[in-house]
Each structure stands twice: as structure tokens, then as C-alpha cells.
C-alpha positions in Angstrom: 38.3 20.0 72.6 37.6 20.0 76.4 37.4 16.6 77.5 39.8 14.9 75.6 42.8 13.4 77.3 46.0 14.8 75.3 48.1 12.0 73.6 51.6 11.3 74.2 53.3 9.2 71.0 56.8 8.3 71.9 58.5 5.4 71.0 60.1 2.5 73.7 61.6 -0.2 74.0 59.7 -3.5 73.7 61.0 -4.9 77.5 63.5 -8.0 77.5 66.1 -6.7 74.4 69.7 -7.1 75.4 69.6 -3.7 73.0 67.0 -1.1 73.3 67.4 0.0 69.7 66.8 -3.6 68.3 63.7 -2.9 71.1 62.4 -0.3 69.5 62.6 -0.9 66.1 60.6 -4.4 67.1 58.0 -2.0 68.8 57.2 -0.5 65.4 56.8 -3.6 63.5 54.4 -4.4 66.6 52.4 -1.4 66.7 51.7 -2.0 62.6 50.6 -5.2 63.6 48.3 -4.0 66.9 46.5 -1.7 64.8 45.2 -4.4 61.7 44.4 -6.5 64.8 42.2 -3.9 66.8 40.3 -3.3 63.1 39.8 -6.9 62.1 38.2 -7.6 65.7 34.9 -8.8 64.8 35.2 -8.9 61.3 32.7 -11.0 59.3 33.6 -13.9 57.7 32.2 -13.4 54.8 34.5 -10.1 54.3 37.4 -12.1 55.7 37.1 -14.5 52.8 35.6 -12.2 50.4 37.5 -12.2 47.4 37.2 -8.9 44.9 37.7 -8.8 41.5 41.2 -9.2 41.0 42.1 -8.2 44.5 42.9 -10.8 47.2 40.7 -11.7 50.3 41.9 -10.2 53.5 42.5 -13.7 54.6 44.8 -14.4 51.5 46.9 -11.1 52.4 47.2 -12.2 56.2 48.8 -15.2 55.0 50.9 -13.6 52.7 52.0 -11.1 55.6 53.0 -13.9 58.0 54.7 -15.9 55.3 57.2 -12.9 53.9 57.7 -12.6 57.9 58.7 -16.0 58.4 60.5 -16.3 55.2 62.9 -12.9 55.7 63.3 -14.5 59.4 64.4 -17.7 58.2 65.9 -17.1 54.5 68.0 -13.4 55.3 68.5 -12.8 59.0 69.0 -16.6 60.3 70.1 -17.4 57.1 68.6 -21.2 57.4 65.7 -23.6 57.0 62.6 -23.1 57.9 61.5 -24.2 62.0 59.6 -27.2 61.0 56.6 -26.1 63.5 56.6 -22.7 61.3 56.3 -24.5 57.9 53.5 -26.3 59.3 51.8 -23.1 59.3 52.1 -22.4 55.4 49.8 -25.7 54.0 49.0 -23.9 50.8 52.3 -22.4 48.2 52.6 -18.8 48.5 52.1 -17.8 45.1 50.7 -19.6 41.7 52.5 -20.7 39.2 51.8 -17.1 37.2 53.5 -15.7 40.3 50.0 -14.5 42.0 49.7 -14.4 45.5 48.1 -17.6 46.5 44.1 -17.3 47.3 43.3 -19.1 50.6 39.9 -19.0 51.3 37.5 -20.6 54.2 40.2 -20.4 56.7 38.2 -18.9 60.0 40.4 -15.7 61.5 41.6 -17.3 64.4 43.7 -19.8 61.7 45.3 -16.5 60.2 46.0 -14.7 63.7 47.0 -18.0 65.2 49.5 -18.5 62.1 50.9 -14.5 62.7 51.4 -14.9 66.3 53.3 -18.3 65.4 56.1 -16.5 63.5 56.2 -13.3 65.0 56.4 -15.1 68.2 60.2 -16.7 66.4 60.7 -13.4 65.1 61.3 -12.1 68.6 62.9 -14.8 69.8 65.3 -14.0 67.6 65.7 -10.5 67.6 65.5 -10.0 71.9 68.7 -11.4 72.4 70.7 -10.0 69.4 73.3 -7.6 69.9 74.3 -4.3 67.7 76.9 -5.9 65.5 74.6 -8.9 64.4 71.9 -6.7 64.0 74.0 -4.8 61.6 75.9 -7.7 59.6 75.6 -7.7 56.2 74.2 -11.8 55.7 75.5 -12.2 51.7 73.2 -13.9 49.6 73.2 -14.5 46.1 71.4 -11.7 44.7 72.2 -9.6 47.7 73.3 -8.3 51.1 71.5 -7.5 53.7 71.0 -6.7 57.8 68.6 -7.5 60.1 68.2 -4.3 60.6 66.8 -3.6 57.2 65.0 -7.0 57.2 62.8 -5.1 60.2 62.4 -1.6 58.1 61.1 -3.7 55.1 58.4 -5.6 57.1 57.6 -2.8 58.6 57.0 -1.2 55.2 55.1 -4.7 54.0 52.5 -4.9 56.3 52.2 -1.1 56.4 51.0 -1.6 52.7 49.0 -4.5 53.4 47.4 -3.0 55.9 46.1 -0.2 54.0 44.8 -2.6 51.2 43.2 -4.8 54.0 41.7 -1.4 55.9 40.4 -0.3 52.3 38.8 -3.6 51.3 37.2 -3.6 54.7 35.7 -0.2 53.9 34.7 -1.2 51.0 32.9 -4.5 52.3 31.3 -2.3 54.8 29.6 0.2 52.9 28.6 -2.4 50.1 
């Protein structure tokens, strides 16, 4: 092991929250993100819009990442319509009418990363000024209530899952 520089894994703050908790828990939904961005660098096209036997594309599930982001933004934790510059963003529906995710295909990955950065871009926005009591009220919706704070947990947990089924497609592309 000589020659390896030791690790330290800590958690901080993202810089600019008026509430370093709210900072932090930001910095995790980040650091999911930084790590399907470092492994898609370079990616083919071809695997970026391959689409597997009922599986969807990496492409499709990037979309579908940024969209349940943009939609638990807008929908649960600003509890309002869509920015129309954000909805610009989502040309195609989300899902088919048998409740599939949407497949969109032939979309280059600067389209998808462009379209991530868009809406975690608002996502922040949002979030760096918001203090502890917001970021703990309980927004009532009809089938539910919920906090920002467990808005952020859940996408966490969402593109945590995506990312394994994009990093396990991608494995699979690249040994095929």
C-alpha cells in the first residue's frame, strides 16, 4: 500500500447556504450526481442511446432523473407550476400511456447533461437560501405530506438507483 495517498471522506457544506445542514444534505445529492458524470465522460453514443431489451437507454434514464428532480422541486417543495424555461427542457411526456418510462432516443449527451444542470441549477436556487423551519414544513398535498427535507433524501435515493442501472448497462455495453 505504500504510495497511496490515504482518503479523507467527510461531509461539508456546499458554500453559500444560509443553513449548513440544508448545505450538506445538497452536497450528497451532488456527489451522486458527480460520480454518474465522471463515468459517462466519453461515453459512446451508441451505448448512450442503446436501448436493451426491456430496459431503458441510459439517455431515457437521464431524462427521467432530471424530470422526477424538476417535478419534486416544483410539484412538493415549491408547491407550484413548472418555470417555463424548465418545461422547455421536458419536449417528450415522461411516461407512455401503459405508464412506461418514456424512451428518448438520438438525443447527443450534452442535451441530457445540459437538461440536468438546468434543473439542478433551480434546485439550488431554491434550497441555498431556505431556512430550517421551511426546510422542515410539512407541504399537504392530496395524497400526502411532505418536507423538503425528505424531497432531498428521496432524490438522493432515485438517482442512487438510477445510477446503478446506468453503471450496470454501461458494463454491460462495454464488455459486449
Amino acid at each position: 500500500m505504500k504510495g497511496l495517498q490515504r482518503k479523507t471522506l467527510t461531509i461539508e457544506a456546499l458554500p453559500g447556504f444560509d443553513e449548513p445542514e440544508i448545505g450538506r444534505w445538497i452536497w450528497g445529492l451532488e456527489d451522486v450526481r458527480r460520480t454518474i458524470l465522471k463515468r459517462l465522460a466519453g461515453i459512446r453514443y451508441e451505448h448512450l442511446n442503446h436501448k436493451a431489451a426491456d430496459r431503458q437507454s441510459i439517455g431515457s434514464l437521464l431524462y427521467h432523473i432530471a424530470f422526477i428532480e424538476a417535478d419534486w422541486l416544483y410539484a412538493e417543495v415549491l408547491e407550484s407550476d413548472w418555470d417555463p424555461k424548465i418545461k422547455a427542457c421536458f419536449p417528450w411526456d415522461h411516461r407512455t400511456e401503459d405508464n412506461r418510462l418514456s424512451e428518448v432516443l438520438d438525443q447527443p449527451l450534452v442535451e441530457h447533461l445540459h437538461r440536468m444542470h438546468m434543473v439542478r441549477q433551480e434546485l439550488v436556487a431554491h434550497f441555498r437560501g431556505m431556512d430550517l423551519s421551511d426546510w422542515r414544513r410539512p407541504r399537504q398535498l392530496e395524497p400526502y405530506d411532505v418536507t423538503p427535507e425528505w424531497v432531498i433524501y428521496h432524490l438522493i435515493e432515485h438517482e442512487s438507483h438510477h445510477r446503478g442501472q446506468i453503471f450496470q448497462l454501461l458494463r454491460e455495453l462495454e464488455q459486449a
